[in-house]
DOFIVO-917570 format. One record per residue (C-alpha): residue number from 1; x, y, z; residue in three letters. Coordinates in steps of 0.2 Angstrom, whole numbers, plus 5000, padded with zeros to 4 digits. Layout:
! DOFIVO-917570
<pt><num>NUM</num><X>X</X><Y>Y</Y><Z>Z</Z><residuo>ala</residuo></pt>
...
//
This chain:
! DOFIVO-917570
<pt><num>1</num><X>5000</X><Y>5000</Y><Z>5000</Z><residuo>unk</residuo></pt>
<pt><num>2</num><X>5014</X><Y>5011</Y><Z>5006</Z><residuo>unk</residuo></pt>
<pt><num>3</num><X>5023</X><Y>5008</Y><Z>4989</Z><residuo>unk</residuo></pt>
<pt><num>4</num><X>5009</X><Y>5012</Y><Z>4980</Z><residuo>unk</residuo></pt>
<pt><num>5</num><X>5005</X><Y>5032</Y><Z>4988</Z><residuo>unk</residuo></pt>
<pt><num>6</num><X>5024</X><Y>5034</Y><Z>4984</Z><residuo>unk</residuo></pt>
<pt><num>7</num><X>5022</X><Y>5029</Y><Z>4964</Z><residuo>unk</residuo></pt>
<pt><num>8</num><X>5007</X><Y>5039</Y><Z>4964</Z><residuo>unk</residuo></pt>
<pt><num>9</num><X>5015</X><Y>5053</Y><Z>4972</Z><residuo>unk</residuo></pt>
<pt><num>10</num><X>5029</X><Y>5050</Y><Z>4964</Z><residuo>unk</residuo></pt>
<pt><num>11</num><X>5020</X><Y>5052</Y><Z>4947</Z><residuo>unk</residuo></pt>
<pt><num>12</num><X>5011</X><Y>5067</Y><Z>4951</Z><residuo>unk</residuo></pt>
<pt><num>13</num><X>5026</X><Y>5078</Y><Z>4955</Z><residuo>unk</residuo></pt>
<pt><num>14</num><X>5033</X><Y>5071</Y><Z>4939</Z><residuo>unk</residuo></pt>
<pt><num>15</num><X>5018</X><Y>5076</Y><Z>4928</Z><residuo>unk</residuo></pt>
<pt><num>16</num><X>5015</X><Y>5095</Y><Z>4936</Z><residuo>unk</residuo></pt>
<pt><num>17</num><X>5034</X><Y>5096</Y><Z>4935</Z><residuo>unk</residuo></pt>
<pt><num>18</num><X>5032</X><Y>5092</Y><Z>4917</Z><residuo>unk</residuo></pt>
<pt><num>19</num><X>5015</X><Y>5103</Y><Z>4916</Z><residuo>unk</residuo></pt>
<pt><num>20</num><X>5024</X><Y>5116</Y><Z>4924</Z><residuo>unk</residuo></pt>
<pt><num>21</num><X>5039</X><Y>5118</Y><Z>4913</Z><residuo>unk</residuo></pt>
<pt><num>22</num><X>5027</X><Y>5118</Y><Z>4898</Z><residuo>unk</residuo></pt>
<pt><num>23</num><X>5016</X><Y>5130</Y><Z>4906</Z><residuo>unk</residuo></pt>
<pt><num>24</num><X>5036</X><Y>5143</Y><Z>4906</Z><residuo>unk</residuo></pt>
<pt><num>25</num><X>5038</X><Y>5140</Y><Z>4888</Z><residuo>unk</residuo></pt>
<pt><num>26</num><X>5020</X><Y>5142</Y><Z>4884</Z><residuo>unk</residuo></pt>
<pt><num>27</num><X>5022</X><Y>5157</Y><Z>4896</Z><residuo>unk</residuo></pt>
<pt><num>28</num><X>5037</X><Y>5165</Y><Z>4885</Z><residuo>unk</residuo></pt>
<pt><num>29</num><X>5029</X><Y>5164</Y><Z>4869</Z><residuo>unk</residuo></pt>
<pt><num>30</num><X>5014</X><Y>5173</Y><Z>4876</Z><residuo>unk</residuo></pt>
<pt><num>31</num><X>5022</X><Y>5185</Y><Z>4884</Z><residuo>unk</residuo></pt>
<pt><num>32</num><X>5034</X><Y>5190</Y><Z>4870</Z><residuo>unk</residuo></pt>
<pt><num>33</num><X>5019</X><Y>5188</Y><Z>4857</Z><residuo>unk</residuo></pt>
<pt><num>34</num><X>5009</X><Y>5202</Y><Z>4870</Z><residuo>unk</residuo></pt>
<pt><num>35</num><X>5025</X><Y>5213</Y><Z>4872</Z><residuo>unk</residuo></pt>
<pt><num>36</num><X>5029</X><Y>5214</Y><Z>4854</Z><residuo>unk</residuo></pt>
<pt><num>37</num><X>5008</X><Y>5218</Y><Z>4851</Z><residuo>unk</residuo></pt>
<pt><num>38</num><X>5010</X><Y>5232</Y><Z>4862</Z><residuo>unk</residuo></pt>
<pt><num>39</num><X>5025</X><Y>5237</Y><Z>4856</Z><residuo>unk</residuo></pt>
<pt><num>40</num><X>5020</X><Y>5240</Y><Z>4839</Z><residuo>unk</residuo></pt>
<pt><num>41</num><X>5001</X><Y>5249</Y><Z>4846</Z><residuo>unk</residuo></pt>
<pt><num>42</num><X>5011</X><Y>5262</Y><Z>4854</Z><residuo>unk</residuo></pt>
<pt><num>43</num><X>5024</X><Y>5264</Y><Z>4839</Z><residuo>unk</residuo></pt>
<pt><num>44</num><X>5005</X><Y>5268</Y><Z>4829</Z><residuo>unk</residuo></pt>
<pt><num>45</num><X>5001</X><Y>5283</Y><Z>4842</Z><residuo>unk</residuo></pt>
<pt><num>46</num><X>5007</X><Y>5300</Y><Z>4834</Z><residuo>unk</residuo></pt>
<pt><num>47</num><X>5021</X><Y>5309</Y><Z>4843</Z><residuo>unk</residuo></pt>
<pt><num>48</num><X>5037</X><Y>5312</Y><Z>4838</Z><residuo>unk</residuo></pt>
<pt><num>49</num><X>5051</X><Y>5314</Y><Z>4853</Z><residuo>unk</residuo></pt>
<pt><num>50</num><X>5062</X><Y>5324</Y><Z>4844</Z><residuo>unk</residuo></pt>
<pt><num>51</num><X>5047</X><Y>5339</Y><Z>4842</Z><residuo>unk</residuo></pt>
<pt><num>52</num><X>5048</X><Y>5336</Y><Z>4864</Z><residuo>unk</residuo></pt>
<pt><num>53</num><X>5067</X><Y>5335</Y><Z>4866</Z><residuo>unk</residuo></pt>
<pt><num>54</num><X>5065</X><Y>5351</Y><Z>4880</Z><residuo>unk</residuo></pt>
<pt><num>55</num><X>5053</X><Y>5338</Y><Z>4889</Z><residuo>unk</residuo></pt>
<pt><num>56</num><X>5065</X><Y>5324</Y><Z>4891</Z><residuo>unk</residuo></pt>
<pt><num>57</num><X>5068</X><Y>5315</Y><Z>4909</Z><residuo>unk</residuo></pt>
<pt><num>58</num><X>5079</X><Y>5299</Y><Z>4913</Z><residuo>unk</residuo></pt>
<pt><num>59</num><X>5064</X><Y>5289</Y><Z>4924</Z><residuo>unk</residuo></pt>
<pt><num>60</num><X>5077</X><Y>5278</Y><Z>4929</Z><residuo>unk</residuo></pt>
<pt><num>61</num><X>5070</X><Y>5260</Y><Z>4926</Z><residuo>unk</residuo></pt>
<pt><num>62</num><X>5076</X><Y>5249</Y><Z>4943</Z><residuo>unk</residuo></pt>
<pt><num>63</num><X>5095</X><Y>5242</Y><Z>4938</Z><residuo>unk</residuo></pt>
<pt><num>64</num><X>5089</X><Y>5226</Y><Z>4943</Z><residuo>unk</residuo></pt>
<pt><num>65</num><X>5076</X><Y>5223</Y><Z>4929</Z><residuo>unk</residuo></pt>
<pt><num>66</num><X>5090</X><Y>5233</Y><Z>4916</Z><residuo>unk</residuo></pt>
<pt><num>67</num><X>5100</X><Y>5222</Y><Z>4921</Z><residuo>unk</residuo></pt>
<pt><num>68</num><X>5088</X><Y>5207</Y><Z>4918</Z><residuo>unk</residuo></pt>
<pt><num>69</num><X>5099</X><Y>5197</Y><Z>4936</Z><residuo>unk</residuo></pt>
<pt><num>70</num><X>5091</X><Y>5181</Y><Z>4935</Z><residuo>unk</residuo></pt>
<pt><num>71</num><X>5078</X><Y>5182</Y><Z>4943</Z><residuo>unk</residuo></pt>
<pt><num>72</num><X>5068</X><Y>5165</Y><Z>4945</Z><residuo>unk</residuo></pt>
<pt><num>73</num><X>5053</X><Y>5161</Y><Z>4933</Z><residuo>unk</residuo></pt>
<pt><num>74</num><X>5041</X><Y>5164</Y><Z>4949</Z><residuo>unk</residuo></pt>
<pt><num>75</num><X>5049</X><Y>5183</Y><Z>4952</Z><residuo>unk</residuo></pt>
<pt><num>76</num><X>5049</X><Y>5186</Y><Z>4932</Z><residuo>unk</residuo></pt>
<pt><num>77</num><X>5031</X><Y>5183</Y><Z>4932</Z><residuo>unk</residuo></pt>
<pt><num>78</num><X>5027</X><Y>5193</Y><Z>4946</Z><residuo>unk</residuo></pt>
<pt><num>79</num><X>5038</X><Y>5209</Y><Z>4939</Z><residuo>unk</residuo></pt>
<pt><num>80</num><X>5030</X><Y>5207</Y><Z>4920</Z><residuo>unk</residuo></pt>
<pt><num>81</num><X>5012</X><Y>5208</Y><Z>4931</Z><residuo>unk</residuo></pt>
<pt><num>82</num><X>5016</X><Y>5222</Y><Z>4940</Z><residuo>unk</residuo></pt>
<pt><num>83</num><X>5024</X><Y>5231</Y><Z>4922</Z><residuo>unk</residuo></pt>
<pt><num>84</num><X>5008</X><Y>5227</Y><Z>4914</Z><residuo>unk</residuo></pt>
<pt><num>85</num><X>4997</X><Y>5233</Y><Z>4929</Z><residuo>unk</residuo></pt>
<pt><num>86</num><X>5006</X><Y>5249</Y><Z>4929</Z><residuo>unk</residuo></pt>
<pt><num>87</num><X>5008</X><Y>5252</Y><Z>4910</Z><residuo>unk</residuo></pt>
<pt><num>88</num><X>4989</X><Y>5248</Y><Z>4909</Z><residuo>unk</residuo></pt>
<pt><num>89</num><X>4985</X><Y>5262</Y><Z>4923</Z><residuo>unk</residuo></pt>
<pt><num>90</num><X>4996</X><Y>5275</Y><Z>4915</Z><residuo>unk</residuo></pt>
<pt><num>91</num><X>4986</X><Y>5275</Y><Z>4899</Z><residuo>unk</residuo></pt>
<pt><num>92</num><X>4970</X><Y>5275</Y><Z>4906</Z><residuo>unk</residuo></pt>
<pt><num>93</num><X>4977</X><Y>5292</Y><Z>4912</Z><residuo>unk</residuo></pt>
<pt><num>94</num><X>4970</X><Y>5308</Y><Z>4904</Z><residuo>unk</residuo></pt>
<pt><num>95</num><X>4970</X><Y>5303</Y><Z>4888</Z><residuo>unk</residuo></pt>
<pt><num>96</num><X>4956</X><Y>5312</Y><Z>4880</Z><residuo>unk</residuo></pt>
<pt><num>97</num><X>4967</X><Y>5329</Y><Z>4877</Z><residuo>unk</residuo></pt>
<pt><num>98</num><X>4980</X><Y>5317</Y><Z>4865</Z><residuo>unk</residuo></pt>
<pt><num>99</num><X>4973</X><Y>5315</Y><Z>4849</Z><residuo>unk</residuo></pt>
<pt><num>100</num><X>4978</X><Y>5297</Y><Z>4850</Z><residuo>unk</residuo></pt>
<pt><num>101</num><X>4969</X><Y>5285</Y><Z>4839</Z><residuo>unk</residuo></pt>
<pt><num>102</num><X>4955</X><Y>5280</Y><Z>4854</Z><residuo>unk</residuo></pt>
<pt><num>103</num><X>4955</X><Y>5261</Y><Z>4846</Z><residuo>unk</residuo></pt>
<pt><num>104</num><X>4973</X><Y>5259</Y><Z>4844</Z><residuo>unk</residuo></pt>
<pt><num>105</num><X>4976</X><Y>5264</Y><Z>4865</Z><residuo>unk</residuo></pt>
<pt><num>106</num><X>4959</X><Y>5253</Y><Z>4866</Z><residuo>unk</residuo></pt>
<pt><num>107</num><X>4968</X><Y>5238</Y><Z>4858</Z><residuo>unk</residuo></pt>
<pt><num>108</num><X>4983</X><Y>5241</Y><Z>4870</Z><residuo>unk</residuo></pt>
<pt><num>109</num><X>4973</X><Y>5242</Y><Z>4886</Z><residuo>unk</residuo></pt>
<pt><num>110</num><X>4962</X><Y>5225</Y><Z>4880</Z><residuo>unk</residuo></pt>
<pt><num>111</num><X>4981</X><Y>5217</Y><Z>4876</Z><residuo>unk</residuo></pt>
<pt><num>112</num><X>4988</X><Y>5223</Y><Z>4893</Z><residuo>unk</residuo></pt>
<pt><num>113</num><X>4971</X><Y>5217</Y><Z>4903</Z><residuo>unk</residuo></pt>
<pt><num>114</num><X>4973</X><Y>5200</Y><Z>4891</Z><residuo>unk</residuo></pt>
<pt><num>115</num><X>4989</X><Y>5197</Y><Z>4897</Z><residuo>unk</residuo></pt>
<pt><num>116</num><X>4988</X><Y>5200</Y><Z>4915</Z><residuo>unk</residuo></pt>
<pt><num>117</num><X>4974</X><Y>5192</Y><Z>4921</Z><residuo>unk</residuo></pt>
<pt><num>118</num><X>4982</X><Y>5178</Y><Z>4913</Z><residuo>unk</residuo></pt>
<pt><num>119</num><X>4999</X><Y>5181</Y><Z>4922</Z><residuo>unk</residuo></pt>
<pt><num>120</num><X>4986</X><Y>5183</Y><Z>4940</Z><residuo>unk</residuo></pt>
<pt><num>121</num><X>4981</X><Y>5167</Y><Z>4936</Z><residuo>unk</residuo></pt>
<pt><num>122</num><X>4999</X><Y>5157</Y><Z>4934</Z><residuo>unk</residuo></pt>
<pt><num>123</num><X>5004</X><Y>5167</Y><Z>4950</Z><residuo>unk</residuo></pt>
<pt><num>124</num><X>4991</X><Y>5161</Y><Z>4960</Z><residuo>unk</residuo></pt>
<pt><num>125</num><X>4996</X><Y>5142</Y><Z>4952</Z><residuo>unk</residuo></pt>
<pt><num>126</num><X>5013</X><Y>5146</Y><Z>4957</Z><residuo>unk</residuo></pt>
<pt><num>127</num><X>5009</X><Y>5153</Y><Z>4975</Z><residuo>unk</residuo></pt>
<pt><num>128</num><X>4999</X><Y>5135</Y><Z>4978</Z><residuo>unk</residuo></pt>
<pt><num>129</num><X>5012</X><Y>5123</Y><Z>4973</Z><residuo>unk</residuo></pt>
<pt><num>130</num><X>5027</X><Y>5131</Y><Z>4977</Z><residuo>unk</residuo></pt>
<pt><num>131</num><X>5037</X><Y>5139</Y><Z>4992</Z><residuo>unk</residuo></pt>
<pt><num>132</num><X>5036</X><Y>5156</Y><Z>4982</Z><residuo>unk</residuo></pt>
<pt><num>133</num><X>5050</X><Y>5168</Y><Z>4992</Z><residuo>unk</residuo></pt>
<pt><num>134</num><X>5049</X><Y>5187</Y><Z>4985</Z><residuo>unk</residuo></pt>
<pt><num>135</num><X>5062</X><Y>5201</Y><Z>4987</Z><residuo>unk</residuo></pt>
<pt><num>136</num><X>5051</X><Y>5215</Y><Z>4989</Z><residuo>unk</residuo></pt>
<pt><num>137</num><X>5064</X><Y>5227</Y><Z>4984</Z><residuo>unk</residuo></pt>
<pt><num>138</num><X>5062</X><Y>5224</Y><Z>4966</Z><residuo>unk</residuo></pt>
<pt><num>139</num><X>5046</X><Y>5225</Y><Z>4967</Z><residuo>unk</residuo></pt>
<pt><num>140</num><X>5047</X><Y>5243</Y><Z>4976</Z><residuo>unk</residuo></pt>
<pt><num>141</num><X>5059</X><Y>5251</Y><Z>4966</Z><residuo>unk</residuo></pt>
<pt><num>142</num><X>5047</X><Y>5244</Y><Z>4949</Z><residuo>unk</residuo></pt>
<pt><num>143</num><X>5031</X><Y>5255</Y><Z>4957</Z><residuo>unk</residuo></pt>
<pt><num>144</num><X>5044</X><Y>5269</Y><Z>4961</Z><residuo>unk</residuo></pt>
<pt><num>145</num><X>5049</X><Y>5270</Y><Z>4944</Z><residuo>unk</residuo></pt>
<pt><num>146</num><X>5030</X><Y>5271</Y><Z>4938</Z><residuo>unk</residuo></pt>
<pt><num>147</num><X>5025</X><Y>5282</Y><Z>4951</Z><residuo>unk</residuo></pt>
<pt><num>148</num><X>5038</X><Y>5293</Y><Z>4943</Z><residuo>unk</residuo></pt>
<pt><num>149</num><X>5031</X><Y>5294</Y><Z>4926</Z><residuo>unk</residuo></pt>
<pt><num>150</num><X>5014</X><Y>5298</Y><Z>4933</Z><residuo>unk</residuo></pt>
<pt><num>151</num><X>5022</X><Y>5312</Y><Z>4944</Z><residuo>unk</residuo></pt>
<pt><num>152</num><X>5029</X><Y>5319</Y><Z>4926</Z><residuo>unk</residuo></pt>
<pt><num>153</num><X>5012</X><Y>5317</Y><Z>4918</Z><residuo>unk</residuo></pt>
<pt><num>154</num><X>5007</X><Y>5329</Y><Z>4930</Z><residuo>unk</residuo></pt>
<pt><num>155</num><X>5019</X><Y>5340</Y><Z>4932</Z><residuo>unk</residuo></pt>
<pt><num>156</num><X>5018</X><Y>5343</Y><Z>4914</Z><residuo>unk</residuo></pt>
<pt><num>157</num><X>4999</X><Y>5343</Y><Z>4914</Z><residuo>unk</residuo></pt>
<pt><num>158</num><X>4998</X><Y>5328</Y><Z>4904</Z><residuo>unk</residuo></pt>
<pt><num>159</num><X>5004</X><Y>5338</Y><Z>4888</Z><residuo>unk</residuo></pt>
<pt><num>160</num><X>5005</X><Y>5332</Y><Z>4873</Z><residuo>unk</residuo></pt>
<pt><num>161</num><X>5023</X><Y>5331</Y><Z>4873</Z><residuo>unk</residuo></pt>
<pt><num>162</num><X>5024</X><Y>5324</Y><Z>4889</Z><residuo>unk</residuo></pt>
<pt><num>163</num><X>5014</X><Y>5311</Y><Z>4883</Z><residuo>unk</residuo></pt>
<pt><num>164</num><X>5026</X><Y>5307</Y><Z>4869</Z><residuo>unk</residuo></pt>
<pt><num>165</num><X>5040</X><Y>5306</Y><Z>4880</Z><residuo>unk</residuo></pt>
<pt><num>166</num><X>5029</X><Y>5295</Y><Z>4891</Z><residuo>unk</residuo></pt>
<pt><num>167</num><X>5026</X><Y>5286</Y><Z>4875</Z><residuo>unk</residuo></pt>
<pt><num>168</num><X>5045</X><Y>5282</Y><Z>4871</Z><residuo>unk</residuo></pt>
<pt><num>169</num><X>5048</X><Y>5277</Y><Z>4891</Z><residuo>unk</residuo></pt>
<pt><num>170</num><X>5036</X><Y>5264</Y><Z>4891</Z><residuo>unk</residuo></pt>
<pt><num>171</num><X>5043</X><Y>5258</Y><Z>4875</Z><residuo>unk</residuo></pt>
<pt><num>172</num><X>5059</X><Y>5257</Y><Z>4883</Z><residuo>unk</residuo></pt>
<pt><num>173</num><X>5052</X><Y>5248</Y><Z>4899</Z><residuo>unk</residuo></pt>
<pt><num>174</num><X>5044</X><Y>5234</Y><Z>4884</Z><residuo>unk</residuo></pt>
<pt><num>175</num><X>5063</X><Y>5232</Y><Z>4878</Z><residuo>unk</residuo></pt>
<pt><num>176</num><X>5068</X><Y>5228</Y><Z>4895</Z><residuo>unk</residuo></pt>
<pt><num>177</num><X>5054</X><Y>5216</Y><Z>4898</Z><residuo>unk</residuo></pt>
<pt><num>178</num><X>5057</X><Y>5208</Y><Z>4882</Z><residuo>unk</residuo></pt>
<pt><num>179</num><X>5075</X><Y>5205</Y><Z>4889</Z><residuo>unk</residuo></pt>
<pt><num>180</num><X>5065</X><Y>5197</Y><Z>4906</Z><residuo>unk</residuo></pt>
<pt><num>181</num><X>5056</X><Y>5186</Y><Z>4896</Z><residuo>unk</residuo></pt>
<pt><num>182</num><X>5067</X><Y>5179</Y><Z>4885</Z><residuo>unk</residuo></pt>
<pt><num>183</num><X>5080</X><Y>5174</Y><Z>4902</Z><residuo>unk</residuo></pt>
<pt><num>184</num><X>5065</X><Y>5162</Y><Z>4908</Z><residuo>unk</residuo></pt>
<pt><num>185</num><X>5073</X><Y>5148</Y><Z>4911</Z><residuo>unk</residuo></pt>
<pt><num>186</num><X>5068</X><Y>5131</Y><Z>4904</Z><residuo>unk</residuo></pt>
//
């Protein structure tokens, strides 16, 4: 009977293993499919930042996501999350005084809402199976960095410059999470 719990358990931890790994890989292509999808929506939006060179500000991005560190796959999930969280709250921001195509930054938000209830769920999978450990200083220094831009947008009454350079940041920030992505590990 004894032998028989252990081949079942045995078999179980093999097979969500197995599941698991597939759910990473699954995981990268989506995430670089919905990062390249957002990427190319916000290249459509008009706004030039060589018009806005005057507006121009370093947000400084945390060094540790420039740096993509390895991060384990858990901690990569939980950082793209919260960059797609905060992405999707900057652009629901005060757009109406843009001029922005309303579809294309439509599309973007439905892609970035797509994406992260989708990344909520594997979290919560990962929290349930997993002794899931997080350094809450990443995580700190990514709202930071947001909270930033939106200071800006403020500060510069959500012109339409400032939106272009806002533009171009966030375009930045989806370099850096391409480069995230792409160090899940197998």
């Amino acid at each position: 009977m004894t032998s028989r719990c252990i081949l079942q358990t045995a078999l179980l931890v093999y097979f969500s293993t197995t599941v698991l790994a597939m759910n990473y890989n699954l995981l990268r292509f989506q995430l670089s499919s919905s990062s390249v999808e957002c990427q190319e929506l916000l290249l459509q939006l008009n706004g030039t930042s060589k018009d806005c060179l005057k507006d121009r500000m370093n947000f400084k991005i945390p060094e540790e996501i420039q740096k993509s560190q390895k991060f384990q796959k858990e901690d990569i999930v939980l950082v793209t999350l919260e960059m797609f969280q905060k992405t999707s709250d900057i652009f629901r921001r005060n757009l109406s005084s843009m001029g922005w195509n309303e579809s294309i930054v439509e599309n973007l938000l439905a892609t970035l809402h797509w994406q992260k209830e989708h990344l909520e769920e594997i979290l919560e999978d990962i929290m349930q199976e997993e002794n899931f450990t997080w350094d809450h200083r990443t995580l700190l220094h990514l709202k930071r960095y947001y909270l930033r831009i939106v200071r800006y947008l403020k500060a510069k009454e959500f012109s339409v410059c400032a939106w272009t350079i806002v533009q171009a940041e966030i375009l930045k920030s989806f370099f850096f999470l391409d480069k995230l992505t792409d160090s899940l590990p197998n």
